[in-house]
C-alpha positions in Angstrom: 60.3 175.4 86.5 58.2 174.5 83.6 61.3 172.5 81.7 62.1 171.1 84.8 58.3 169.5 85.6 58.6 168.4 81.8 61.6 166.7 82.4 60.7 164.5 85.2 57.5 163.8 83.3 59.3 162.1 80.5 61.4 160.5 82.5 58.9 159.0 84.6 56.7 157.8 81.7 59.6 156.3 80.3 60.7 154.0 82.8 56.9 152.9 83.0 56.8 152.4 79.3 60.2 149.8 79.9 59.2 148.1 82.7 56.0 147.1 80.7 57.8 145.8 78.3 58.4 141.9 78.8 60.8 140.0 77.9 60.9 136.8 75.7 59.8 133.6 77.2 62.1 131.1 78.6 61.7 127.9 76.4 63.2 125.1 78.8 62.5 121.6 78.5 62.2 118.9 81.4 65.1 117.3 82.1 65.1 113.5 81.3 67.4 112.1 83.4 66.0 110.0 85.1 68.2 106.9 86.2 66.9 102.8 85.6 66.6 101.6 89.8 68.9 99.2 89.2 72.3 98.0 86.5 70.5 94.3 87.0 68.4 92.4 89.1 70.6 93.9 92.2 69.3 96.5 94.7 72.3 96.3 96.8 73.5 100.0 97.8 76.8 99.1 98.8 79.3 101.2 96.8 82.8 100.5 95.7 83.1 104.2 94.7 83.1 105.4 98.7 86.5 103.5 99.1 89.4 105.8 98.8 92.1 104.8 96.5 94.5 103.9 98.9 92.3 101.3 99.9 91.1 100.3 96.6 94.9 99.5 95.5 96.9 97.3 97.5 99.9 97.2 95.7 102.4 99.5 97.6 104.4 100.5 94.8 101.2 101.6 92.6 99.9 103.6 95.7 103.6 105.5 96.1 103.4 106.3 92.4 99.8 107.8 92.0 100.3 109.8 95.3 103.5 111.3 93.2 100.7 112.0 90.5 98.6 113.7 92.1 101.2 116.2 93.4 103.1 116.9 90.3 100.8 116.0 87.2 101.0 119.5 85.0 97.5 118.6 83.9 96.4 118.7 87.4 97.8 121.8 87.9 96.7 123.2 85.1 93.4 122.1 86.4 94.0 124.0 89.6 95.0 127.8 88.0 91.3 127.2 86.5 89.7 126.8 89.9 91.7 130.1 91.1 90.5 131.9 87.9 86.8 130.9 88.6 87.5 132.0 92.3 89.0 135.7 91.3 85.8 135.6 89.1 83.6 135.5 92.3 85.3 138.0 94.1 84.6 140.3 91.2 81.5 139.8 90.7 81.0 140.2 94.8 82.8 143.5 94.4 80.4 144.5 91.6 77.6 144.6 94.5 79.1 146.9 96.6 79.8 150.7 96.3 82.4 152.1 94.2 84.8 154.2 96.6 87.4 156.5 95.2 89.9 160.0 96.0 90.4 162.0 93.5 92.5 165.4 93.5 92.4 168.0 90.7 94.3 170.9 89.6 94.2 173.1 86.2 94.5 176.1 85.0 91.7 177.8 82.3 92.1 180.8 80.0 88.8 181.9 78.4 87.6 184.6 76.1 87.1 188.3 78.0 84.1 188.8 75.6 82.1 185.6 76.2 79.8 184.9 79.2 81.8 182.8 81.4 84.7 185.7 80.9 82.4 188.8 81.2 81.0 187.3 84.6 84.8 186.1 85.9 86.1 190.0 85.3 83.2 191.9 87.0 83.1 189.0 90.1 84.9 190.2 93.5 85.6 187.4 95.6 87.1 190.2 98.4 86.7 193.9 97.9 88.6 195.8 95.4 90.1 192.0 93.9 88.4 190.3 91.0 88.7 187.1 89.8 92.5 186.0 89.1 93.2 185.5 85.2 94.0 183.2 84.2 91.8 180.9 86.5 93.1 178.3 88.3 91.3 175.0 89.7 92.7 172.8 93.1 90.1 170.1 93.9 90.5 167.3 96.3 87.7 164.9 97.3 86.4 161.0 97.4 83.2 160.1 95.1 81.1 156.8 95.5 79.4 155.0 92.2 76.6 152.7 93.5 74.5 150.7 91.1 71.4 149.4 93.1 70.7 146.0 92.1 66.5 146.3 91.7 66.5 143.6 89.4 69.3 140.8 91.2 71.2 141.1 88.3 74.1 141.4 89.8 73.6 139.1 92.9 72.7 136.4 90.1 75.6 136.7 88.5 77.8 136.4 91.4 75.6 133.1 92.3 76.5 132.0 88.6 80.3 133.1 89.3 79.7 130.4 92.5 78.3 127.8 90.7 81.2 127.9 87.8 83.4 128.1 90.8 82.1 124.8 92.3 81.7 123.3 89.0 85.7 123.8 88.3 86.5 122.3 91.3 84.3 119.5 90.4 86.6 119.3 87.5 89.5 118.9 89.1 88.2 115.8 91.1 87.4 114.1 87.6 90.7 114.6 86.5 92.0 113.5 89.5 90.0 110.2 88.9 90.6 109.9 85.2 94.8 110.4 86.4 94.7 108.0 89.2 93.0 105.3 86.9 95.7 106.1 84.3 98.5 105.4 86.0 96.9 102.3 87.5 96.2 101.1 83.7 99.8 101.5 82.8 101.8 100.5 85.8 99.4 97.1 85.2 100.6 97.1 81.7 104.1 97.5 83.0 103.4 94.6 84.6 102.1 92.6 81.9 104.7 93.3 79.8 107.1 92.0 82.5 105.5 89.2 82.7 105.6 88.6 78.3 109.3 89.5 77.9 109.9 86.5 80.9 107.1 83.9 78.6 109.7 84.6 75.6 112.3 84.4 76.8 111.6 81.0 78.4 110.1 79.8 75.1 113.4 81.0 73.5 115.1 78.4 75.7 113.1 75.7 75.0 113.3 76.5 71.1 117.4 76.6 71.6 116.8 73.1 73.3 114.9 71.9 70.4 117.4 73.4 67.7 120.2 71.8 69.7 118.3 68.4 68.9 116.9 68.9 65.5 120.8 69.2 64.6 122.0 66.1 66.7 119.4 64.4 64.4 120.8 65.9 61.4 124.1 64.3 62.4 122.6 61.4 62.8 120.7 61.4 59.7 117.5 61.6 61.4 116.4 65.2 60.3 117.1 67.7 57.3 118.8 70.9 57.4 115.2 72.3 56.7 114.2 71.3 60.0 117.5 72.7 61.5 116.8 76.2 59.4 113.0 76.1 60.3 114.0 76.3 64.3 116.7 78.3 63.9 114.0 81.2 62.1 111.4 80.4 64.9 114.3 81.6 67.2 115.3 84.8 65.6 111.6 85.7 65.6 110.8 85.2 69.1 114.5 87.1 69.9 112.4 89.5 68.3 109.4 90.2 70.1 111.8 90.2 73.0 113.5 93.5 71.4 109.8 94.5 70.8 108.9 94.1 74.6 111.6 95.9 75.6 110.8 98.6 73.9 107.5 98.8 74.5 108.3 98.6 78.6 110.4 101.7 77.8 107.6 103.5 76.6 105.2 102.6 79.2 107.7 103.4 82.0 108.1 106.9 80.1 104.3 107.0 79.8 104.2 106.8 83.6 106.4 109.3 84.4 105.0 111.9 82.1 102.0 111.4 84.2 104.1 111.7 87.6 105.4 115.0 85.7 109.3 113.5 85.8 112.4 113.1 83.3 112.8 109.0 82.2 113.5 107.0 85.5 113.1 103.7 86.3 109.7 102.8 87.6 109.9 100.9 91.1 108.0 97.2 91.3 107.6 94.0 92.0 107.4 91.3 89.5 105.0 88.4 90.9 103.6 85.9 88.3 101.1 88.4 86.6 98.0 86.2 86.4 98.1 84.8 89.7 97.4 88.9 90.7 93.8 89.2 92.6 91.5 91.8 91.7 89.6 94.2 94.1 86.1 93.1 94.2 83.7 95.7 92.9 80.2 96.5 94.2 78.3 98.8 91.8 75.6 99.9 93.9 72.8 101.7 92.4 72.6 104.3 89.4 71.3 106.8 91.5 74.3 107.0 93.4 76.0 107.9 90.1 74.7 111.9 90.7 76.5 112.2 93.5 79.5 109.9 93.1 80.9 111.1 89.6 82.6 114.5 89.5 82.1 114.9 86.0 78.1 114.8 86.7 78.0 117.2 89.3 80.6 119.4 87.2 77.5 119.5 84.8 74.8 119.9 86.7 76.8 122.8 88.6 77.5 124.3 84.9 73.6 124.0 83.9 72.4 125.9 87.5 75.1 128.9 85.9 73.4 129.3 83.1 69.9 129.5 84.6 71.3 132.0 86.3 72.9 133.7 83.0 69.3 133.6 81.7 68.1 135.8 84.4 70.7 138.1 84.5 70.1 138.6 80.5 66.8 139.3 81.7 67.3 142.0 83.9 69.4 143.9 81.3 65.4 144.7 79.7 64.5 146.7 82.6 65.6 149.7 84.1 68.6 150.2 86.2 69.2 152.8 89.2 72.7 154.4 89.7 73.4 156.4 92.6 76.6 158.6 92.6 78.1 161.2 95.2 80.8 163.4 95.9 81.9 165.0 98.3 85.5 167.5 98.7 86.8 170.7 99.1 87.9 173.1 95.5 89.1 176.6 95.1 90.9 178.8 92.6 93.7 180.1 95.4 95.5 177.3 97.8 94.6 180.2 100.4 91.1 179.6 100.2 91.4 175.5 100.2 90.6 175.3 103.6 88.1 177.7 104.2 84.4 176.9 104.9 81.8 176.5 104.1 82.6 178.2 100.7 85.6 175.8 99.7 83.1 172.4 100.1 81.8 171.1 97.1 79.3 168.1 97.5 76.9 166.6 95.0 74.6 163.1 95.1 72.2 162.0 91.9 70.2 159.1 91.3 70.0 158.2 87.2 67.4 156.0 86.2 68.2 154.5 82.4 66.9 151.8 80.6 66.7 150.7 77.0 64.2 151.7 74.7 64.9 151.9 71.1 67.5 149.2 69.4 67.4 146.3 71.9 68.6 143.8 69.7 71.9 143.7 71.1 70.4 143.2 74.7 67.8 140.5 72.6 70.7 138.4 71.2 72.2 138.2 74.3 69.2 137.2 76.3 68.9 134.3 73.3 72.5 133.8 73.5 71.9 132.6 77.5 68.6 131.1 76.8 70.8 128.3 74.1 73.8 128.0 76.4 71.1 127.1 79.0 69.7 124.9 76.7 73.3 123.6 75.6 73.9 122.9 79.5 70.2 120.9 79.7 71.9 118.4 76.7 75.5 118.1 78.3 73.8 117.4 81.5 72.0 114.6 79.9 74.7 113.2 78.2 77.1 113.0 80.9 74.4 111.1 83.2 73.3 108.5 80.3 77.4 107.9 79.5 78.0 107.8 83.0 75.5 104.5 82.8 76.6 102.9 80.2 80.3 103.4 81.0 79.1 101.4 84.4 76.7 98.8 82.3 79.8 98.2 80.1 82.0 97.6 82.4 79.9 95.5 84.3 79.5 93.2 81.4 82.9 93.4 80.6 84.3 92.1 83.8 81.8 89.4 84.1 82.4 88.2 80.3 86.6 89.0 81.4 86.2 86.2 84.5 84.7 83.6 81.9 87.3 83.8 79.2 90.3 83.8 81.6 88.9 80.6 83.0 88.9 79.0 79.5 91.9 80.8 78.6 93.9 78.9 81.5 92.5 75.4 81.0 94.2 76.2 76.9 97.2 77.0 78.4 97.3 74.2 80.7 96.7 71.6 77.7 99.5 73.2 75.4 101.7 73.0 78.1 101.6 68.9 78.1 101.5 68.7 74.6 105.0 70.6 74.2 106.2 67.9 76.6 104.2 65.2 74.4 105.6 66.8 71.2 109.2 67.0 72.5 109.2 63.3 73.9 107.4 62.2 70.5 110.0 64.2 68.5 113.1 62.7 70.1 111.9 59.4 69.8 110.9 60.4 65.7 107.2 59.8 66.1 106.4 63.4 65.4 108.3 65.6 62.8 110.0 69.1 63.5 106.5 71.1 62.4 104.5 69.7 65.5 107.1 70.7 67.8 107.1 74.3 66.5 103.4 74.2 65.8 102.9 73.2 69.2 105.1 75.9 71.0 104.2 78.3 68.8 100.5 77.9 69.9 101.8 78.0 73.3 103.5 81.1 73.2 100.3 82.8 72.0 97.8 81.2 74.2 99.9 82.3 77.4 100.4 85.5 76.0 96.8 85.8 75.2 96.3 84.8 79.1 98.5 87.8 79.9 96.3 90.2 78.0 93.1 88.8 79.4 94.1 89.3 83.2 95.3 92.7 82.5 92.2 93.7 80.6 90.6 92.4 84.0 92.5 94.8 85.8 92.1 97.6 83.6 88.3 96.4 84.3 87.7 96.7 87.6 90.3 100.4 88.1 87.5 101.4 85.2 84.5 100.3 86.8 86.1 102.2 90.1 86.6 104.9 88.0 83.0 105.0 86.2 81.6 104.4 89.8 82.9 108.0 91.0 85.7 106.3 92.6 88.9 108.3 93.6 88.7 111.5 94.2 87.2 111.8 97.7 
């Protein structure tokens, strides 16, 4: 009786002595995120990124290939087995709530000593007159048992919330790759369609460099021009026939680039081939920044990801203070199969509470309590980040497409004035008021400012599926 009072008495002082105990502080800083009112001197709320893709591109062919994107990209899918692994990670954590339920059945057979205890007090037991115990002993058991650990603390409710919040956060994820795919494949069917539009420049200026050969050598033969002149056209035509092999090659690779992303083998990528910068671009409204914490997946993946780790903090927490297990049993055991199944002597039953808790060598429970407190803090600074790039990504863009508009303008009114003076030179050049060198001076200059045009409306493009994109656009 007296051991037993004891007993209780330490165990009770104890669990005092640990619950007194606190736990280090929980350094956290304020989060500074917040957003400018405005990207400029707008206020407007109206919001490209609420427009679903398939109304953001108009181009049917585009449309056709990013819907195939998004249901074959191994990326995506990849993306996807994450979000079912997060998922089997709450219904773990769910189960770790709830009661432990098992069967178990039992049998054995012991030999011990005749001259110990547990053998003296076998041979002079009689479980019926004139039988003693059986020797050797046998041992049938079958029952169910129940292991319960009683969450005091919430530690384990806060870490199913933190399983939740990864959960949500992964399928946050998901949508940002979704909008980072869909404005991939946008970028490079547009480049497709740029280079379409080179390799049908070059080869036009090859023709009018074959026209201009064909005369350089009627004015040889006529003993108006030099076989330098002939030998100077015929090199500017090799080298353009050139860059045609180039373009080719580099539409190959783009039309293998695009069906990587559609997760295919090599095929031929389906489109129409208008005049490339007569192509309109969607008109973008930006809204306001704050709409940027609810628009961009990649933000609410990381603010998701930081409200985990708050909730790590705590659960490291708990792990200071005592926990409560409750365990039972309950079954039927004998030594014979004929006495299985008789009562009450056959039932076995048992139920204890243990109360444990760390006293002595918490460092491993401290390190892991500082371990969450600094991925806490690490989610705090990759919150922050991803907010400020989200604005600037946006303020970039902005700039860019507005800077883009501006130098395609001047960019046209070039090509426009080299496109009389290669009829100026040519007329000049027949006529011997200009020499050889103008002419290919002239279309050379040409050739570059129209392909310079090219890469000017597809960096507009490129703009304004970015600035969707950066928006949040895509994914809803």
């Amino acid at each position: 009786m007296y051991k037993s009072r004891t007993y209780y008495l330490i165990t009770i002082a104890l669990c005092l002595a640990v619950t007194g105990c606190k736990a280090p502080a929980i350094p956290m800083e304020e989060s500074q995120t917040a957003l400018p009112p405005s990207y400029n001197t707008s206020s407007d709320t109206v919001n490209t990124a609420g427009k679903p893709w398939k109304q953001f591109f108009t181009d049917k062919n585009l449309v056709a290939l990013i819907d195939i994107a998004l249901q074959n990209n191994q990326e995506l899918k990849i993306t996807q087995q994450e979000i079912e692994m997060a998922k089997n990670d709450v219904r773990a954590r769910k189960g770790a709530i709830l009661p432990t339920v098992g069967i178990k059945a039992a049998a054995g057979v012991e030999k011990v000593g005749r001259y110990t205890s547990q053998g003296a007090g076998d041979a002079s037991t009689e479980i019926t007159p004139g039988r003693e115990m059986p020797d050797p002993l046998t041992d049938l058991a079958l029952g169910a048992y129940a292991n319960w650990e009683v969450d005091v603390w919430k530690k384990l409710r806060n870490a199913k919330k933190a399983a939740v919040s990864r959960y949500l956060a992964t399928v946050e994820g998901k949508n940002f790759a979704a909008t980072h795919l869909i404005a991939e494949v946008a970028e490079s069917y547009y480049e497709l369609l740029s280079l379409d539009s080179r390799l049908d420049i070059v080869r036009r200026n090859i023709a009018l460099q074959n026209d201009a050969l064909d005369i350089v050598r009627v004015q040889k033969e006529a003993a108006r021009a030099t076989e330098l002149g002939v030998q100077k056209f015929r090199a500017e035509v090799a080298a353009s026939k050139s860059m045609e092999y180039d373009i080719l090659q580099e539409i190959k690779e783009t039309e293998n680039r695009i069906n990587f992303l559609l997760g295919r083998f090599p095929q031929e990528i389906t489109r129409d081939k208008p005049e490339f910068t007569t192509l309109q671009i969607t008109g973008i409204n930006s809204g306001i920044p704050a709409q940027l914490l609810q628009n961009r997946p990649d933000i609410r993946q990381a603010e998701l990801e930081l409200a985990a780790a708050k909730l790590d903090v705590k659960v490291a927490r708990a792990e200071f203070y005592p926990s409560l297990d409750i365990s039972a049993s309950v079954g039927l055991q004998a030594f014979r199969p004929s006495y299985f199944l008789k009562f009450p002597e056959s039932v076995l039953y048992s139920l204890a509470g243990d109360i444990a808790a760390p006293l002595i060598n918490r460092n491993a429970i401290k390190a892991e309590f500082s371990s969450a407190n600094a991925r806490q803090l690490q989610a705090l600074y990759n919150y922050q980040r991803v907010v400020l790039n989200a604005y600037l990504e946006v303020s970039n863009q902005l700039s860019k497409i507005e800077n883009l508009q501006k130098s395609f303008s001047l960019r046209s009114e070039q090509v426009a004035a080299l496109d009389a003076s290669i009829d100026i030179a040519n007329d000049l050049f027949k006529s011997a008021r200009a020499d050889y060198f103008e002419v290919l001076m002239t279309q050379r200059d040409a050739l570059e400012s129209k392909l310079e045009l090219i890469e000017t409306r597809k960096e507009q493009l490129n703009a304004a599926v970015h600035m969707y994109r950066d928006l949040g656009g895509g994914w809803k």
